[in-house]
GUKOL-430079 format. One line per 2 residues: number of its first residue (from 1); their letters; for each residue x, y, z of C-alpha. Coordinates in nm, 2 decimals, padded with zeros to 4 digits. Layout:
# residues N
NUM) A) X,Y,Z | ...
END
This chain:
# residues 252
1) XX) 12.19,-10.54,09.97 | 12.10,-10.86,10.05
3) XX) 12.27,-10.83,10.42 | 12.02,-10.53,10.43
5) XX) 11.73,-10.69,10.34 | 11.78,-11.01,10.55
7) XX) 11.80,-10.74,10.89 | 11.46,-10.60,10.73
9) XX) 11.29,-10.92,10.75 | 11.43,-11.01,11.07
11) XX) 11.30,-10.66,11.17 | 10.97,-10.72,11.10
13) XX) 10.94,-11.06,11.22 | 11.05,-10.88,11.55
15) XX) 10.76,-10.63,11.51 | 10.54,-10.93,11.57
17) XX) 10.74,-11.09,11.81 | 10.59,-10.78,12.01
19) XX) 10.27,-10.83,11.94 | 10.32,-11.17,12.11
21) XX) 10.52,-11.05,12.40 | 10.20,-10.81,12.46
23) XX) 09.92,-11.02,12.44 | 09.99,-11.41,12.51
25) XX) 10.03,-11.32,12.87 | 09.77,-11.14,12.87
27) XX) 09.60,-11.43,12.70 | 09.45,-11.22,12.35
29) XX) 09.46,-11.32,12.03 | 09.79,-11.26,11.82
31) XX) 09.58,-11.21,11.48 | 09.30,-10.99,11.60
33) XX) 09.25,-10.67,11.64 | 09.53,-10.53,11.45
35) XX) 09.79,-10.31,11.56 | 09.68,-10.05,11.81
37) XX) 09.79,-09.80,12.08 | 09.78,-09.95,12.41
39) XX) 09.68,-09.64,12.58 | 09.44,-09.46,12.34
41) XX) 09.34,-09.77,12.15 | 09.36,-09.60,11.81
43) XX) 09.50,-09.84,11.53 | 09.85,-09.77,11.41
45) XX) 09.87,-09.73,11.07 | 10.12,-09.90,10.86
47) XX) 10.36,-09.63,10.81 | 10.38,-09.59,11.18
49) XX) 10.44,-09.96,11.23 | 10.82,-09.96,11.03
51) XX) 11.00,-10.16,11.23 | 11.27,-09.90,11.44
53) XX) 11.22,-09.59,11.19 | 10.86,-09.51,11.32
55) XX) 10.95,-09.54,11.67 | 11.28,-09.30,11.61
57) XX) 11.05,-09.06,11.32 | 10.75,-09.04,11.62
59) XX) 10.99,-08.96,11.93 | 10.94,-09.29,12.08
61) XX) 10.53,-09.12,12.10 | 10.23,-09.24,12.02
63) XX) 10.10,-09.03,11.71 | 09.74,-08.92,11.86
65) XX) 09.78,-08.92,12.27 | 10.14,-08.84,12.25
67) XX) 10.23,-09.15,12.52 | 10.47,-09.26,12.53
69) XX) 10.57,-09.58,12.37 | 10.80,-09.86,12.55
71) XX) 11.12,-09.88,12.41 | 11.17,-10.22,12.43
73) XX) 10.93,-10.25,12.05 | 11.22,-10.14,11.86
75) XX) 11.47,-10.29,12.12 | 11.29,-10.59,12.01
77) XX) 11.30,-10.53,11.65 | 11.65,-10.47,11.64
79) XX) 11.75,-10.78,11.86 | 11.55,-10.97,11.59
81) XX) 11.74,-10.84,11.27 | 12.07,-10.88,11.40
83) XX) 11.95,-11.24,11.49 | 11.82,-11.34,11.14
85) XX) 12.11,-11.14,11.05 | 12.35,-11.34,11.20
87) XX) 12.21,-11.65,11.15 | 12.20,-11.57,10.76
89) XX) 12.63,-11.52,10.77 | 12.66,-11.86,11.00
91) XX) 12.46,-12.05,10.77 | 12.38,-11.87,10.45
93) XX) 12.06,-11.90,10.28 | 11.95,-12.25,10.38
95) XX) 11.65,-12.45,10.59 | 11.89,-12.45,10.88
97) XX) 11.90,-12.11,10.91 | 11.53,-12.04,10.93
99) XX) 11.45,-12.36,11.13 | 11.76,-12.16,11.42
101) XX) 11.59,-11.82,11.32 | 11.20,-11.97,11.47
103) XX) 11.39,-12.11,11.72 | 11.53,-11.79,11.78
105) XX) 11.27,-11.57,11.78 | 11.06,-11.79,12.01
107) XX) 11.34,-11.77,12.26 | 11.31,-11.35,12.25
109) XX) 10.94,-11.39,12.31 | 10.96,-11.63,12.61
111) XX) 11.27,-11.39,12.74 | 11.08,-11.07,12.74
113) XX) 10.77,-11.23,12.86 | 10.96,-11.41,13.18
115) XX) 11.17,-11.05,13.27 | 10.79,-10.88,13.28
117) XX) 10.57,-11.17,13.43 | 10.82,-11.45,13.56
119) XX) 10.64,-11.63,13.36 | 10.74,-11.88,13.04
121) XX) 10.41,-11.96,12.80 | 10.32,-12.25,12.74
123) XX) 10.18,-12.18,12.40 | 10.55,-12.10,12.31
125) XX) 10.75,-12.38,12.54 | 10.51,-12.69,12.43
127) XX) 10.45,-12.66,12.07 | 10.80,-12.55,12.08
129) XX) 10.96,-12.89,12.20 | 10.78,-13.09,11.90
131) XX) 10.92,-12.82,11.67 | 11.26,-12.91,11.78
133) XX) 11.22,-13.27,11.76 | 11.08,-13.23,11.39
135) XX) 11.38,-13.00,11.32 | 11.60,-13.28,11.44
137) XX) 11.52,-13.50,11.12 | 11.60,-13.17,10.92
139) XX) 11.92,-13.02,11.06 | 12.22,-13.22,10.98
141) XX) 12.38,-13.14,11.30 | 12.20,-13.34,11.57
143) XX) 11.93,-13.67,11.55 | 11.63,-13.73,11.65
145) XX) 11.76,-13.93,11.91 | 11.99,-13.63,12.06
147) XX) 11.70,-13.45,12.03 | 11.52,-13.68,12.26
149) XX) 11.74,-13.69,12.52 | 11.77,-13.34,12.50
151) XX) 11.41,-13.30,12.64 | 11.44,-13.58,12.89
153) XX) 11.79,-13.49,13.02 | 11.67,-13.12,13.00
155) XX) 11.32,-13.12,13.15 | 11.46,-13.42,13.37
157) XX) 11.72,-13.26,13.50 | 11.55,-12.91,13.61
159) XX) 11.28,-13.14,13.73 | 11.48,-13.29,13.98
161) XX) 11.64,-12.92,14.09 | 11.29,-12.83,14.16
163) XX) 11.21,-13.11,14.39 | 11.51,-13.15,14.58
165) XX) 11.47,-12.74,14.64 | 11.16,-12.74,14.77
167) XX) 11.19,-13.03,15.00 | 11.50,-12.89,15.14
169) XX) 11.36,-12.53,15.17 | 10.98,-12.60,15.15
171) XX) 10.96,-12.29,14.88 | 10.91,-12.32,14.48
173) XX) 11.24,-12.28,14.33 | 11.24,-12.36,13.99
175) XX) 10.95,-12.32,13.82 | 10.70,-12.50,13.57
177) XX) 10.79,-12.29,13.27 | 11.18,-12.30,13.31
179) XX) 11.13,-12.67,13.32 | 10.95,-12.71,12.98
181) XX) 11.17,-12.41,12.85 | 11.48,-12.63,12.90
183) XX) 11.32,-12.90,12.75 | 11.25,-12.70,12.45
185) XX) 11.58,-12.61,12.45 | 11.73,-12.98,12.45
187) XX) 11.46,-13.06,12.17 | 11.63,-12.81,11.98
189) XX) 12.00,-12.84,12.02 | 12.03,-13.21,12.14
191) XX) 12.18,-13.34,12.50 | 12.49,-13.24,12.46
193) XX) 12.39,-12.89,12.46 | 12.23,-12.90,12.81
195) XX) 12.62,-12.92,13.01 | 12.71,-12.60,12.83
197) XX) 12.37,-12.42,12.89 | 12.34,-12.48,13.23
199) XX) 12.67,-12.38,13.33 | 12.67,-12.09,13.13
201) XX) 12.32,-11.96,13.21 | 12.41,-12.00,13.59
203) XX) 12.76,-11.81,13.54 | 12.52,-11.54,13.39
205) XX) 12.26,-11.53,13.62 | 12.50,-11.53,13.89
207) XX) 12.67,-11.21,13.77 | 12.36,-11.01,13.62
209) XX) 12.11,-11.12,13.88 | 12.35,-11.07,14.13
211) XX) 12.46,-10.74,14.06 | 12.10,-10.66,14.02
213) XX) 12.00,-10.78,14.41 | 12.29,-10.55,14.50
215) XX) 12.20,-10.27,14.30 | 11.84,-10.27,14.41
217) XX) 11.92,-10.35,14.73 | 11.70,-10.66,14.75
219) XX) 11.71,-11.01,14.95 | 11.82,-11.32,14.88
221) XX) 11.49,-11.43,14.85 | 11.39,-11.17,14.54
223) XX) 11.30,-11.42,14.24 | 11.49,-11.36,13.94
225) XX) 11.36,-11.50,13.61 | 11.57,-11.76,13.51
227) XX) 11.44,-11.80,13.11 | 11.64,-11.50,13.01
229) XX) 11.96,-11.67,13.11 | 11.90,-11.98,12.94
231) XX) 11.75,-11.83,12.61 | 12.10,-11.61,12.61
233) XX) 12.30,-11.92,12.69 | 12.11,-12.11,12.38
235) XX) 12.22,-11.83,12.14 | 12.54,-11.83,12.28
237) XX) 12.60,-12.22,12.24 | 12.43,-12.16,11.83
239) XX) 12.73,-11.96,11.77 | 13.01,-12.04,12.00
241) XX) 12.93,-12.35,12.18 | 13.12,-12.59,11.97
243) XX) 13.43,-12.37,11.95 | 13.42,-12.28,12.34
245) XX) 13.43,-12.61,12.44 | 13.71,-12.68,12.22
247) XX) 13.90,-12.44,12.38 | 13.80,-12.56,12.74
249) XX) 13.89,-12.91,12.62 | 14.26,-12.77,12.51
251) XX) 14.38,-12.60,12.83 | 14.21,-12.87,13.05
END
């Protein structure tokens, strides 16, 4: 049971995790008004706001206008539980695993908020980067200091990407957001995170957003959000990046 319940509460952590994907770009408040349709505006009542089993028990509809509702809420919802889920089995009940689980979640909003807007909060990115460096004195893992020169080789390191692009092609590459993001990011997980992550979130943004310009048929000169790829790369490195570089280590 307790598997079960730890998916619950990661469930409806995601449930606001939408909320905030909804309204910090559109720059509303989080707390107020409650729950409502976006298209008739009626408030959702609370057993039509169960994380997943509303959306599946309502048709994927809204209860009163019958629109329908995105199914990225209990995409969302489900991404979260099998997050705190996971999470929960790599490090059992403990401070690390819900200090990796805020991480976590913040990473989903600033991913589903960049795909929509190309855009990465800074409500989420900023505040985020002083969590990390308070989590450093908690997590066992990494130090404060890794955790500083995670943000400074981080942010440094996109920083300089984005100059050096723009003064050879005189257009915004890299933007603002992605810079603070990876910051965030080396707050979090320490320096020697930032090798694997940018390689890996390249490799994957190479292939998706590729095969996406080829799919869709658009030019090389089609912005692709770039958070997605790092936020993936970050949960990747959580859970593998130690033991993939092992491996890397041993048959190079």
């Amino acid at each position: 049971m307790i598997p079960t319940f730890i998916f619950i509460l990661g469930a409806i952590v995601g449930s606001f995790l939408n909320v905030c994907i909804y309204r910090l770009p559109k720059k509303v408040s989080i707390v107020s008004p409650s729950s409502h349709c976006t298209h008739c505006g009626k408030p959702i009542q609370f057993y039509d706001n169960i994380p997943i089993v509303s959306y599946i028990l309502l048709g994927g509809k809204c209860r009163y206008c019958k629109e329908h509702i995105s199914i990225r809420y209990p995409v969302v919802e489900g991404l979260s539980g099998l997050l705190c889920l996971a999470l929960f089995i790599k490090h059992g009940l403990t401070l690390q695993f819900l200090l990796f689980f805020l991480f976590a979640a913040s990473l989903l909003i600033i991913t589903f908020i960049d795909i929509d807007y190309q855009f990465i909060p800074d409500s989420i990115s900023i505040p985020g980067i002083f969590f990390g460096i308070g989590a450093s004195f908690l997590i066992p893992m990494m130090s404060w200091v890794e955790s500083l020169f995670g943000i400074l080789i981080g942010g440094g390191f996109l920083f300089i990407v984005a100059i050096g692009y723009k003064w050879l092609t005189g257009r915004d590459g890299m933007g603002g957001g992605d810079i603070k993001l990876l910051a965030m990011i080396g707050a979090w997980l320490g320096w020697k995170a930032i090798p694997f992550i940018l390689l890996s979130s390249s490799v994957i943004g190479a292939l998706i957003g590729g095969g996406g310009l080829l799919i869709n048929k658009k030019g090389l000169r089609y912005k692709i959000p770039f958070g997605p790829f790092l936020s993936l790369a970050s949960i990747i490195y959580i859970f593998f990046g130690q033991e993939l570089i092992k491996w890397y280590m041993i048959w190079h």
